[in-house]
mmCIF file of the N, C-alpha and C atoms, coordinates in Angstrom:
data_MODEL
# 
_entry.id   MODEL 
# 
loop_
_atom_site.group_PDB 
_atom_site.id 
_atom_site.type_symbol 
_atom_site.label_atom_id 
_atom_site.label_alt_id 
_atom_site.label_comp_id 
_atom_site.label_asym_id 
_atom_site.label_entity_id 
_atom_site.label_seq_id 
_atom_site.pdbx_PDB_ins_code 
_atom_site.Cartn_x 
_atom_site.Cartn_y 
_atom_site.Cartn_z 
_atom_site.occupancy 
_atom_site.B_iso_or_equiv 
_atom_site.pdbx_formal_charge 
_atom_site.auth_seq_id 
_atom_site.auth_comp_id 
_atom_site.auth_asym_id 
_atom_site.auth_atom_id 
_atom_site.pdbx_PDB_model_num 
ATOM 1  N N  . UNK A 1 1  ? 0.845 -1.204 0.000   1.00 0.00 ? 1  UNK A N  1 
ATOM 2  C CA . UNK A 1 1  ? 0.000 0.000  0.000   1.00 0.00 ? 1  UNK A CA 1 
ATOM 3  C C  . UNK A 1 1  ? 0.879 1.253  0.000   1.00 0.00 ? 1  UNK A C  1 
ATOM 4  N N  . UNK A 1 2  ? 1.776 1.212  0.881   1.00 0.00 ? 2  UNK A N  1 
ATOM 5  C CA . UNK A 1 2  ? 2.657 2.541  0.869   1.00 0.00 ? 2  UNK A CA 1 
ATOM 6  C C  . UNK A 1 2  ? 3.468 2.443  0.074   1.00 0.00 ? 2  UNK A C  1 
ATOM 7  N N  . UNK A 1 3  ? 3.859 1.294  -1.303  1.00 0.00 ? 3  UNK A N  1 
ATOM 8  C CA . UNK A 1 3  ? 4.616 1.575  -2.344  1.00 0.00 ? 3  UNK A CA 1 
ATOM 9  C C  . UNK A 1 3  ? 3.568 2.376  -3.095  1.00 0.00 ? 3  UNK A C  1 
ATOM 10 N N  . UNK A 1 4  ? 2.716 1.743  -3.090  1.00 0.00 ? 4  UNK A N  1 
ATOM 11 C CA . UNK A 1 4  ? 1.443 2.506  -4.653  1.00 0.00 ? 4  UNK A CA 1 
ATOM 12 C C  . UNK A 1 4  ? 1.627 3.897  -4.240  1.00 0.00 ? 4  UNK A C  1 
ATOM 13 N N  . UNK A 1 5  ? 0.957 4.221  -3.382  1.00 0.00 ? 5  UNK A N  1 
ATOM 14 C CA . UNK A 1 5  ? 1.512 5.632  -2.510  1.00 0.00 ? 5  UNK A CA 1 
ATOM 15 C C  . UNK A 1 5  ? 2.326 6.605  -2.927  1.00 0.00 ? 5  UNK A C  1 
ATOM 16 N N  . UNK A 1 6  ? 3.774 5.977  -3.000  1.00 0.00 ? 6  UNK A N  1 
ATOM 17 C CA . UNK A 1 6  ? 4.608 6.589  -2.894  1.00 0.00 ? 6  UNK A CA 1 
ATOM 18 C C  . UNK A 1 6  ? 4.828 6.348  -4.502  1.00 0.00 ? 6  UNK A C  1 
ATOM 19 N N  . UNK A 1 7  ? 4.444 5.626  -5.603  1.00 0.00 ? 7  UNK A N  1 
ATOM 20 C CA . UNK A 1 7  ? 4.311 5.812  -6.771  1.00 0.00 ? 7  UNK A CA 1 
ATOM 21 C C  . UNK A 1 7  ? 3.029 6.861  -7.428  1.00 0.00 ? 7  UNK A C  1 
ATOM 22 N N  . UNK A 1 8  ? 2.342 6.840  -6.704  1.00 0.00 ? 8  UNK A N  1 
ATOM 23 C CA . UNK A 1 8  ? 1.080 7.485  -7.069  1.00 0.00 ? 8  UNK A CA 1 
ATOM 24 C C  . UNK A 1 8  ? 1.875 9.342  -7.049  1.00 0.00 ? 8  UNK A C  1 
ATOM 25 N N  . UNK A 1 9  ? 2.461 9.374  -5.859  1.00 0.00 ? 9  UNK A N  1 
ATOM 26 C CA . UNK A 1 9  ? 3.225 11.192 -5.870  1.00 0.00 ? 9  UNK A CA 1 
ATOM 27 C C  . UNK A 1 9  ? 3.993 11.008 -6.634  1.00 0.00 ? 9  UNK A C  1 
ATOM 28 N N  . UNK A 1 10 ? 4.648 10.522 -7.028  1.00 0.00 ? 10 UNK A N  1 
ATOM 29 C CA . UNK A 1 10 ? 5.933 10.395 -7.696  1.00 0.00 ? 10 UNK A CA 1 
ATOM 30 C C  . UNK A 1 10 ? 5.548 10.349 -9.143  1.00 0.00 ? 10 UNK A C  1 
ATOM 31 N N  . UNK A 1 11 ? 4.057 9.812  -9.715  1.00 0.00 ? 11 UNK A N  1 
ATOM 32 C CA . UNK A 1 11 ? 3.447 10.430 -10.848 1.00 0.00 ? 11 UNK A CA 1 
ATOM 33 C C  . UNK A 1 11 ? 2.901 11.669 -10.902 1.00 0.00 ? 11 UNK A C  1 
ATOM 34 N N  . UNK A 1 12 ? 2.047 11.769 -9.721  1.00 0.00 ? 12 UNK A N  1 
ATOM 35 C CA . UNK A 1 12 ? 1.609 13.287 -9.765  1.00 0.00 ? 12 UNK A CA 1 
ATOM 36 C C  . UNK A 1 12 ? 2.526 14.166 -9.710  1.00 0.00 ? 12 UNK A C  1 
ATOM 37 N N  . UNK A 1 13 ? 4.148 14.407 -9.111  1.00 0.00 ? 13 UNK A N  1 
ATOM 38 C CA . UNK A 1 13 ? 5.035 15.485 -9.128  1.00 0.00 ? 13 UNK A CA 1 
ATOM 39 C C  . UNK A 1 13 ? 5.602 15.098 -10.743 1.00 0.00 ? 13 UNK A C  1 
ATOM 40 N N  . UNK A 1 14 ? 5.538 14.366 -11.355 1.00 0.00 ? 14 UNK A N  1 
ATOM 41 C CA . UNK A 1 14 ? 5.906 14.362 -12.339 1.00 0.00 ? 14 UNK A CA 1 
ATOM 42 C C  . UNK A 1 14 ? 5.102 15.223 -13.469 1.00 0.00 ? 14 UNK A C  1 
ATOM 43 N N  . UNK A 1 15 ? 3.788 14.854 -13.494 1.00 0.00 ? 15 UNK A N  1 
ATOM 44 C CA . UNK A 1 15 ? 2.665 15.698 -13.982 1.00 0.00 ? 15 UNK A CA 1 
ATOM 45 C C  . UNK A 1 15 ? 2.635 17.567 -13.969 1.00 0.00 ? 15 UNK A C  1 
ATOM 46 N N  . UNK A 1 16 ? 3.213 17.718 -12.396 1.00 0.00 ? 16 UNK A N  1 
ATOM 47 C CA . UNK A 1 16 ? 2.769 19.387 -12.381 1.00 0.00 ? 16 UNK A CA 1 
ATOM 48 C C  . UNK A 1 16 ? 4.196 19.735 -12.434 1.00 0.00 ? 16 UNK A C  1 
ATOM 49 N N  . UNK A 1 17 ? 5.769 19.205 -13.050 1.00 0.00 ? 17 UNK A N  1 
ATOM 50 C CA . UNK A 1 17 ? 6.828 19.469 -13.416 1.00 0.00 ? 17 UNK A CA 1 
ATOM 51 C C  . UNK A 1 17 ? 6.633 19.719 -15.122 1.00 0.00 ? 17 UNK A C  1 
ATOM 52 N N  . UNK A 1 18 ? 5.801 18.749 -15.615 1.00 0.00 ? 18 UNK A N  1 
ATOM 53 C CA . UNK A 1 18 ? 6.076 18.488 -16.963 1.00 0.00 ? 18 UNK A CA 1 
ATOM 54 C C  . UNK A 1 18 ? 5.015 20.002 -17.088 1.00 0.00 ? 18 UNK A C  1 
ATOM 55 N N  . UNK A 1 19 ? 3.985 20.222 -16.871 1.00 0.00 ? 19 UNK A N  1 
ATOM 56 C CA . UNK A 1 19 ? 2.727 20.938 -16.862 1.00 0.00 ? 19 UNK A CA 1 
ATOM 57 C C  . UNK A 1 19 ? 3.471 22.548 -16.550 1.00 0.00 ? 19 UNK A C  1 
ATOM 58 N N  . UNK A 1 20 ? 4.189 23.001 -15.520 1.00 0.00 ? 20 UNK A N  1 
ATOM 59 C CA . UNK A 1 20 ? 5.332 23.628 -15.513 1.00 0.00 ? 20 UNK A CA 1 
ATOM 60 C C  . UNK A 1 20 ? 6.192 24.089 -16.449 1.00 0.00 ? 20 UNK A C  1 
ATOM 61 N N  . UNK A 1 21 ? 6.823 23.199 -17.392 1.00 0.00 ? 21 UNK A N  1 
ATOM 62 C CA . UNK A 1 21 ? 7.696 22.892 -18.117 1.00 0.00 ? 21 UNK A CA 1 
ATOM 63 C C  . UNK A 1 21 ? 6.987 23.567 -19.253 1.00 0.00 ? 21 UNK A C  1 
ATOM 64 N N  . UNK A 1 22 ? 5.926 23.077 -19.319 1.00 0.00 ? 22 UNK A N  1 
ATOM 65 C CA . UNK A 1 22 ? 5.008 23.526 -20.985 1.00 0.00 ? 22 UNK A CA 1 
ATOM 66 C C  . UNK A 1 22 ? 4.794 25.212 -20.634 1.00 0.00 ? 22 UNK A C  1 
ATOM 67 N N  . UNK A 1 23 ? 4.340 25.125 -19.372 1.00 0.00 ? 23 UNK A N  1 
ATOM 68 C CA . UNK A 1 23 ? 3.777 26.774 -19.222 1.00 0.00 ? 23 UNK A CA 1 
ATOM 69 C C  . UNK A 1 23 ? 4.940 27.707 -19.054 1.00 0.00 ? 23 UNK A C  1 
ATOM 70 N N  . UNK A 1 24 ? 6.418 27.533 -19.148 1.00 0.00 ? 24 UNK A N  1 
ATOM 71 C CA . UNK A 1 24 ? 7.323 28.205 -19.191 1.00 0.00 ? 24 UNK A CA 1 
ATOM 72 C C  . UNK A 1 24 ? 7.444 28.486 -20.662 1.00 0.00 ? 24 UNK A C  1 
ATOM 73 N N  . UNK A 1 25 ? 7.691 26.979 -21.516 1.00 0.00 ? 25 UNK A N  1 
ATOM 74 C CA . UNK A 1 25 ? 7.866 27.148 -22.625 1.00 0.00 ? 25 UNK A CA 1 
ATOM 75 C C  . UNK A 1 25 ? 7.007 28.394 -23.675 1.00 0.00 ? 25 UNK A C  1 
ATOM 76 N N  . UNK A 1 26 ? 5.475 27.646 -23.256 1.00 0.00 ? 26 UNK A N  1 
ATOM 77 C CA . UNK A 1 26 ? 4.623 28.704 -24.033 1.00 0.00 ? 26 UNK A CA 1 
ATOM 78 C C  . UNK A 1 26 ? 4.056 30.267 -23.105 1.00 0.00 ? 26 UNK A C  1 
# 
């Protein structure tokens, strides 16, 4: 349970980096 967890943030910080990433770009 606390792996999924700790995969589940580790997608979502990935998400609002990439999301970040675009809104710098454009």
């Amino acid at each position: 349970m606390i792996g999924l967890e700790i995969k589940m943030t580790k997608i979502f910080a990935g998400l609002i980096l990439v999301y970040c990433a675009v809104r710098l770009v454009i």
